[in-house]
C-alpha positions in Angstrom: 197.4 -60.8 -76.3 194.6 -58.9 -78.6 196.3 -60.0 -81.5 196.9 -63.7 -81.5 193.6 -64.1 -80.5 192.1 -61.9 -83.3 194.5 -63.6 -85.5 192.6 -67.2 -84.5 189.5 -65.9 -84.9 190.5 -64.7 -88.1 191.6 -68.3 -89.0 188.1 -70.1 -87.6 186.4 -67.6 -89.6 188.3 -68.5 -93.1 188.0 -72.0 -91.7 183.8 -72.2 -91.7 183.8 -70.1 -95.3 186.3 -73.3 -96.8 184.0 -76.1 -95.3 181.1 -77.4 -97.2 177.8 -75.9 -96.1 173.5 -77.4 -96.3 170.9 -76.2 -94.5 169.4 -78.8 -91.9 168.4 -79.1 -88.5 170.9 -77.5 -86.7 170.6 -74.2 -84.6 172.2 -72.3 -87.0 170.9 -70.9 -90.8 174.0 -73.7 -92.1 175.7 -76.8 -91.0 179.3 -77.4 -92.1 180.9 -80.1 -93.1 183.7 -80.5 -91.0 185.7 -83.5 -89.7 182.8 -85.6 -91.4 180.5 -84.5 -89.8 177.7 -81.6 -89.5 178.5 -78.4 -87.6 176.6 -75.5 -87.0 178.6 -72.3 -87.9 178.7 -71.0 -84.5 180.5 -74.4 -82.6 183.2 -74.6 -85.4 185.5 -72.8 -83.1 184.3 -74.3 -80.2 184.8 -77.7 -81.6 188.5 -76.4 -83.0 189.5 -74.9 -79.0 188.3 -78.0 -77.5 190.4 -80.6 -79.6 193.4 -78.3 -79.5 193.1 -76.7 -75.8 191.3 -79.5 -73.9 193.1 -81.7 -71.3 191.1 -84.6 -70.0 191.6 -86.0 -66.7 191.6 -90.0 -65.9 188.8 -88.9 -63.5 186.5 -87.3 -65.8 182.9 -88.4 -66.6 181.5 -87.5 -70.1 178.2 -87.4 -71.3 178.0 -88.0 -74.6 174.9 -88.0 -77.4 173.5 -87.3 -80.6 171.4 -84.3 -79.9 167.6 -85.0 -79.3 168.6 -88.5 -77.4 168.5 -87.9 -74.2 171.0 -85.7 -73.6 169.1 -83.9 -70.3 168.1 -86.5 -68.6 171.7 -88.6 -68.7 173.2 -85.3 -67.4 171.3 -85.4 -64.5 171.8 -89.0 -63.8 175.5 -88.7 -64.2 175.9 -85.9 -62.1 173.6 -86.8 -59.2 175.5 -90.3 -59.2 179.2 -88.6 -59.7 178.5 -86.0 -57.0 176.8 -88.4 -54.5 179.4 -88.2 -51.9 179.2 -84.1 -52.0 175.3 -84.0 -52.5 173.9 -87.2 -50.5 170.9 -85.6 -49.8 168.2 -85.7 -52.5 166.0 -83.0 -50.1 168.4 -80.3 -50.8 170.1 -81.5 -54.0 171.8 -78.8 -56.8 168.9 -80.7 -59.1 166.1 -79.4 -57.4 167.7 -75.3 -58.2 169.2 -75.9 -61.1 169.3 -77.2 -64.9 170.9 -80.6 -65.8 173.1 -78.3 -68.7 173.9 -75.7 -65.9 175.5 -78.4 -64.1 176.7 -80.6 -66.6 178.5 -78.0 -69.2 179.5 -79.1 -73.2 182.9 -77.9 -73.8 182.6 -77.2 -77.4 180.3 -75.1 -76.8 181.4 -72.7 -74.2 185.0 -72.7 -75.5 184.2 -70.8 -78.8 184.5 -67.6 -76.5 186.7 -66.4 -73.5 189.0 -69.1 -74.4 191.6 -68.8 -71.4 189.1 -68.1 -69.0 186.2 -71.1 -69.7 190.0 -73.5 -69.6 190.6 -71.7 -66.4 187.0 -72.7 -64.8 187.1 -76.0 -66.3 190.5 -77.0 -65.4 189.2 -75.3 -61.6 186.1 -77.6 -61.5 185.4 -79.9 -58.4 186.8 -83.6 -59.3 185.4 -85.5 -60.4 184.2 -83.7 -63.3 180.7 -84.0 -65.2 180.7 -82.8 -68.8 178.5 -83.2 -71.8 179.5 -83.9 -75.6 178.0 -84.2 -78.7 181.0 -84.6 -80.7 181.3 -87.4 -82.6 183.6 -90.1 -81.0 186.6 -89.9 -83.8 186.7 -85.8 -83.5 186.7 -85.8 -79.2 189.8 -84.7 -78.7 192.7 -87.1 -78.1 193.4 -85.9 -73.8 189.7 -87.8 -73.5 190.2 -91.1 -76.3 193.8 -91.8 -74.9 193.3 -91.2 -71.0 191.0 -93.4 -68.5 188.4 -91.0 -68.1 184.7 -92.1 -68.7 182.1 -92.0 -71.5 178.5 -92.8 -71.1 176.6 -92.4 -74.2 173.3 -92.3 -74.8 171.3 -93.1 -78.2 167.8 -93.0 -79.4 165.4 -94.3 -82.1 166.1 -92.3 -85.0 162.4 -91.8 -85.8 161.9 -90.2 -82.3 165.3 -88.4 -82.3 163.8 -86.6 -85.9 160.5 -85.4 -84.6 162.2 -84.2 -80.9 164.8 -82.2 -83.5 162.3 -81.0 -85.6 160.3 -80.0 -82.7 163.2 -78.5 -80.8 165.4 -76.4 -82.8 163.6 -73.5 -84.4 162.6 -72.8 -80.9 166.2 -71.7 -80.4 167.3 -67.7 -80.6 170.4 -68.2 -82.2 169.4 -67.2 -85.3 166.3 -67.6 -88.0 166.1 -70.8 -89.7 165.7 -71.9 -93.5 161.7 -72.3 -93.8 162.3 -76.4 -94.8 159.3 -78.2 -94.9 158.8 -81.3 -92.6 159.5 -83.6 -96.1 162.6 -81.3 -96.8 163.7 -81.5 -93.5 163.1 -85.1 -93.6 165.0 -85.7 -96.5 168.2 -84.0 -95.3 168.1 -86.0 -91.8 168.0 -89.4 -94.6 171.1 -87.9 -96.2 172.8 -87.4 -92.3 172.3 -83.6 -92.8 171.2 -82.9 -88.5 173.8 -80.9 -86.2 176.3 -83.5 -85.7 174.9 -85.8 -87.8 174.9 -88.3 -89.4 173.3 -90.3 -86.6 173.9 -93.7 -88.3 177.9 -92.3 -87.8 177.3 -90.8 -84.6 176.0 -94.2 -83.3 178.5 -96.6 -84.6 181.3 -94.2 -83.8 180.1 -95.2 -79.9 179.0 -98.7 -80.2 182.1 -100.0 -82.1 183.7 -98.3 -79.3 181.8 -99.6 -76.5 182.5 -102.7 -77.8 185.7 -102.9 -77.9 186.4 -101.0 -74.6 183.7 -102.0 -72.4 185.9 -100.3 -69.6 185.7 -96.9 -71.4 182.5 -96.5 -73.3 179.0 -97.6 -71.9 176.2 -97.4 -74.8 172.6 -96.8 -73.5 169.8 -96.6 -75.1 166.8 -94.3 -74.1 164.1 -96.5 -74.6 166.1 -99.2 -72.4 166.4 -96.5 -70.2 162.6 -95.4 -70.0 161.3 -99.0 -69.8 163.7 -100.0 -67.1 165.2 -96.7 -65.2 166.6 -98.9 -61.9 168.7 -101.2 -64.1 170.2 -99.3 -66.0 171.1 -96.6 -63.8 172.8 -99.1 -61.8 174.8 -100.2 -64.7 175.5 -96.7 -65.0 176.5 -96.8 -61.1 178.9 -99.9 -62.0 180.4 -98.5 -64.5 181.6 -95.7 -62.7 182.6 -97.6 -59.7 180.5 -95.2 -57.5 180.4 -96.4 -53.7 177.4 -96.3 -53.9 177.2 -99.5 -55.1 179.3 -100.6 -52.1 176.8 -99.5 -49.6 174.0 -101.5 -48.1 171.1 -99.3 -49.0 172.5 -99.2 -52.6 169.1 -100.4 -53.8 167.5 -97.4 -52.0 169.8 -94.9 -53.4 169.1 -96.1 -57.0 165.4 -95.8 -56.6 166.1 -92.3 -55.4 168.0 -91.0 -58.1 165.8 -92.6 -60.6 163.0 -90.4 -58.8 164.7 -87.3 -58.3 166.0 -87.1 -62.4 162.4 -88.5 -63.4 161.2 -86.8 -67.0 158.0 -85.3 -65.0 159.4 -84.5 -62.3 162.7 -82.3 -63.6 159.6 -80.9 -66.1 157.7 -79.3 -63.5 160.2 -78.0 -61.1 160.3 -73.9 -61.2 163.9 -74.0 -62.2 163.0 -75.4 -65.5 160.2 -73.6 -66.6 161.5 -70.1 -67.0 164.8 -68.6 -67.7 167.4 -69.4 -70.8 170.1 -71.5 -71.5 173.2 -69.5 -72.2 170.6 -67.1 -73.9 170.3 -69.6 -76.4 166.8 -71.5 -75.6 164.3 -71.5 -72.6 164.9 -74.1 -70.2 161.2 -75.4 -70.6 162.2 -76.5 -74.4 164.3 -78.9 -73.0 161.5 -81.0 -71.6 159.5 -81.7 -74.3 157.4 -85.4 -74.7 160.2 -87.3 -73.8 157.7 -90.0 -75.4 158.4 -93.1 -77.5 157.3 -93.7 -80.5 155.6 -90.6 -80.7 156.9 -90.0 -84.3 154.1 -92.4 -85.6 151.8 -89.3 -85.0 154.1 -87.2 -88.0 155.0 -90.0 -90.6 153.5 -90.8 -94.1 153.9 -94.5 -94.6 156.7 -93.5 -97.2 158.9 -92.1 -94.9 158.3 -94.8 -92.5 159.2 -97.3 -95.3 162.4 -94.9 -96.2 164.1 -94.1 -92.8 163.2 -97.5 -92.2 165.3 -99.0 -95.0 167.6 -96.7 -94.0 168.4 -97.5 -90.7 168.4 -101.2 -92.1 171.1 -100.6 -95.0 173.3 -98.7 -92.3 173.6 -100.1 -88.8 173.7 -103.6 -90.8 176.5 -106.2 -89.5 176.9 -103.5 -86.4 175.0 -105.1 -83.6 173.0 -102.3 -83.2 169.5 -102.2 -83.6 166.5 -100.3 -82.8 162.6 -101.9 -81.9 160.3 -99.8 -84.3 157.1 -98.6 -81.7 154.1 -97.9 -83.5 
């Protein structure tokens, strides 16, 4: 078995060195170009065993965002909601003990090692299952596109998602980063050059999507989400066709789960203020402002005017728009 499996690494390995490389915001000293899109060195393999390997089941619930979006928070909404019927209790809920990403686990990212045994624990997982994506919707692999499993996806004003980013990722061990200014940082995130970017991409991928499979995809924002928590996590709720919505205290159980996965609240719990992720980041960097509009505090008026125009030039004809807080 040692040497199929050196052989494949082999092949990922020859694989990153052929792909076009940039430094950007990313996790990783490069992003590749790969499948049009950006990907960090180290989840090249992991995105390659989870297209190939990866067998979706119609029950499955996926979480899916451009990083820096949101990504925590709709993990713990899914997975409370999902997982209802096991946890009802929101006293003694896995929440309250654990992270949102220890429960709710990206598959690209833990298949780029132990390959038949992360399969093995994923295909083992209690049904339904909860995982987390931040593939772009064209490169998921095709088990999750053709079957009836679930995507909720989750998007952000691209002004916000850039400072959370910029914030976020040198704090992570994986490796040193390029010293980029904020301007030459900025710069590549205008080009599309972010871990899994570009976001315009990224977002249209989803929407276009969501649109034409209401059934399949449902596209959230997260400043919908902030500004009205109950509504939406019931149309989260109706989406999945949880009983909860059945029951007569339906109301009730909303509020709850809006309470128990609130920003603050998941902020200050022990859990997530000490420990790693996978070795890869403390927990407590995953709770950051959760703010919006908090990117007026970092732009010049030139970059307001560029990523502006930008997101203008893009999403245009789409549908999709974004409400500009300052």
């Amino acid at each position: 078995m040692a040497f199929p499996i050196q052989k494949q690494e082999n092949e990922e390995n020859d694989l990153s060195l052929s792909l076009p490389k940039e430094s950007g915001l990313g996790g990783a000293p490069y992003l590749h170009l790969f499948q049009d899109f950006w990907c960090p060195t180290v989840h090249v393999q992991g995105v390659n065993n989870f297209q190939k390997h990866f067998d979706a089941k119609d029950n499955d619930v996926f979480v899916a965002s451009f990083p820096k979006s949101g990504t925590t928070w709709l993990k713990a909404l899914a997975f409370v909601i999902v997982n209802h019927h096991r946890f009802p209790s929101f006293d003694h809920h896995p929440l309250l003990s654990s992270n949102p990403h220890q429960l709710v686990s990206f598959p690209e990212f833990i298949l780029s090692h132990d390959l038949h045994d992360n399969i093995l624990s994923l295909s083992n997982m209690s049904e339904p299952r909860v995982l987390g994506t931040h593939l772009p919707f064209p490169s998921l692999p095709e088990s999750i596109t053709k079957s009836n499993c679930k995507i909720i996806y989750i998007c952000r004003n691209p002004f916000d998602i850039f400072v959370s980013a910029w914030e976020f990722f040198p704090k992570l061990k994986l490796v040193s980063l390029p010293a980029l200014t904020f301007e030459e940082t900025f710069e590549k995130y205008c080009n599309g050059i972010m871990t899994f970017g570009p976001w315009w991409s990224h977002m249209l991928g989803y929407w276009k999507e969501s649109i034409a499979r209401p059934n399949k995809v449902l596209f959230l924002k997260y400043e919908d989400l902030k500004e009205n928590s109950v509504f939406h996590v019931k149309r989260i709720v109706e989406f999945l066709d949880s009983p909860i919505i059945q029951g007569g205290d339906s109301n009730e159980v909303i509020e709850n789960i809006v309470n128990l996965c609130e920003f603050e609240k998941m902020k200050n719990l022990e859990v997530n203020k000490s420990g790693y992720i996978e070795n890869i980041t403390e927990k407590k960097n995953l709770f950051q402002k959760g703010k919006i509009g908090d990117w007026i505090n970092y732009f010049s008026p030139s970059m307001i005017e560029k990523l502006s125009k930008i997101i203008e030039e893009k999403l245009s004809g789409s549908g999709l728009s974004f409400k500009v807080h300052s």
